[in-house]
C-alpha positions as MATLAB code, in Angstrom:
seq = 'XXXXXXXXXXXXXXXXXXXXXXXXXXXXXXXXXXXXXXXXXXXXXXXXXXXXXXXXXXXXXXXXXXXXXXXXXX';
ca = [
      -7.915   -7.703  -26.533;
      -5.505   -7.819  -23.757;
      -6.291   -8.586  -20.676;
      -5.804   -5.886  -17.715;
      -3.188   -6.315  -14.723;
      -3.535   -5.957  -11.276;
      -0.815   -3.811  -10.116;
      -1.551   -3.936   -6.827;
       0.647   -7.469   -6.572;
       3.524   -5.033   -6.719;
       2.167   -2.979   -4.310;
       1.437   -6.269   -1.600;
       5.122   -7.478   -2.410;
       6.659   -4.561   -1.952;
       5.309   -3.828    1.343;
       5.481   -7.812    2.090;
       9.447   -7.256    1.589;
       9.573   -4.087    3.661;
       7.815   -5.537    6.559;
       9.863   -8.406    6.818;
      13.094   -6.996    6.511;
      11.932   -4.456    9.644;
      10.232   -7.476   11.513;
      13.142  -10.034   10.971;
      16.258   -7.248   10.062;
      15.396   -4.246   12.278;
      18.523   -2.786   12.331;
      19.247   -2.662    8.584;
      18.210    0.162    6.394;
      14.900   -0.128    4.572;
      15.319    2.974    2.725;
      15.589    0.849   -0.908;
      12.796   -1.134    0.420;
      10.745    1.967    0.978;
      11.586    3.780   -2.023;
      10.197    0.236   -4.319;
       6.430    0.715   -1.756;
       6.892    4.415   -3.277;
       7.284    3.350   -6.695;
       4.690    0.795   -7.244;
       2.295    2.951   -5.422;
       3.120    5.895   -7.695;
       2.927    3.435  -10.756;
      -0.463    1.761   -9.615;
      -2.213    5.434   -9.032;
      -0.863    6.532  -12.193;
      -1.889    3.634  -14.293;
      -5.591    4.362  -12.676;
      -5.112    7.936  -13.843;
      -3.942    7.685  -17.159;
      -6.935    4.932  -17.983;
      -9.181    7.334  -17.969;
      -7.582    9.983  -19.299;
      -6.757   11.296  -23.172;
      -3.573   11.364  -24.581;
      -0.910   13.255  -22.897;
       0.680   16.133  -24.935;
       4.342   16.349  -24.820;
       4.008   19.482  -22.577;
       2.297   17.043  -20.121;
       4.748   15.154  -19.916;
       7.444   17.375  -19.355;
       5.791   18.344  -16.766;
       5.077   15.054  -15.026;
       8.760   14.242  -15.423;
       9.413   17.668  -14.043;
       7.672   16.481  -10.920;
       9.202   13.008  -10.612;
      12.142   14.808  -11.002;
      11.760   16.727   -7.920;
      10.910   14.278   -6.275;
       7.439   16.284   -5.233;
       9.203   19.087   -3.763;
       7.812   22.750   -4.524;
];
């Protein structure tokens, strides 16, 4: 039995690293720094969803990918 993660460390050092580099570096871009935030939020949410949830078909996929793709645009 494997023991479950907290993903939400990723989440709290993600945003740790973004609001230091505004606080202490507010001139240089953050846009890296927001787009990791992004990601681990995306990742935590999705590892919430999928827990509970049966076994994607390929067609799901494509169409998650599809979407990350996009980057959520319509």
């Amino acid at each position: 039995m494997t023991t479950p993660v907290d993903h939400t460390l990723d989440i709290s050092l993600a945003s740790g690293q973004l609001a230091a580099a505004r606080r202490w570096h507010p001139d240089t871009d953050t846009s890296a720094l927001e787009r990791n935030l992004a990601v681990a939020r995306i990742a935590n949410y999705a590892r919430k969803v999928l827990a509970d949830t049966p076994p994607l078909e390929p067609e799901d996929l494509d169409r998650l990918q599809d979407i990350l793709q996009a980057g959520g645009a319509r």
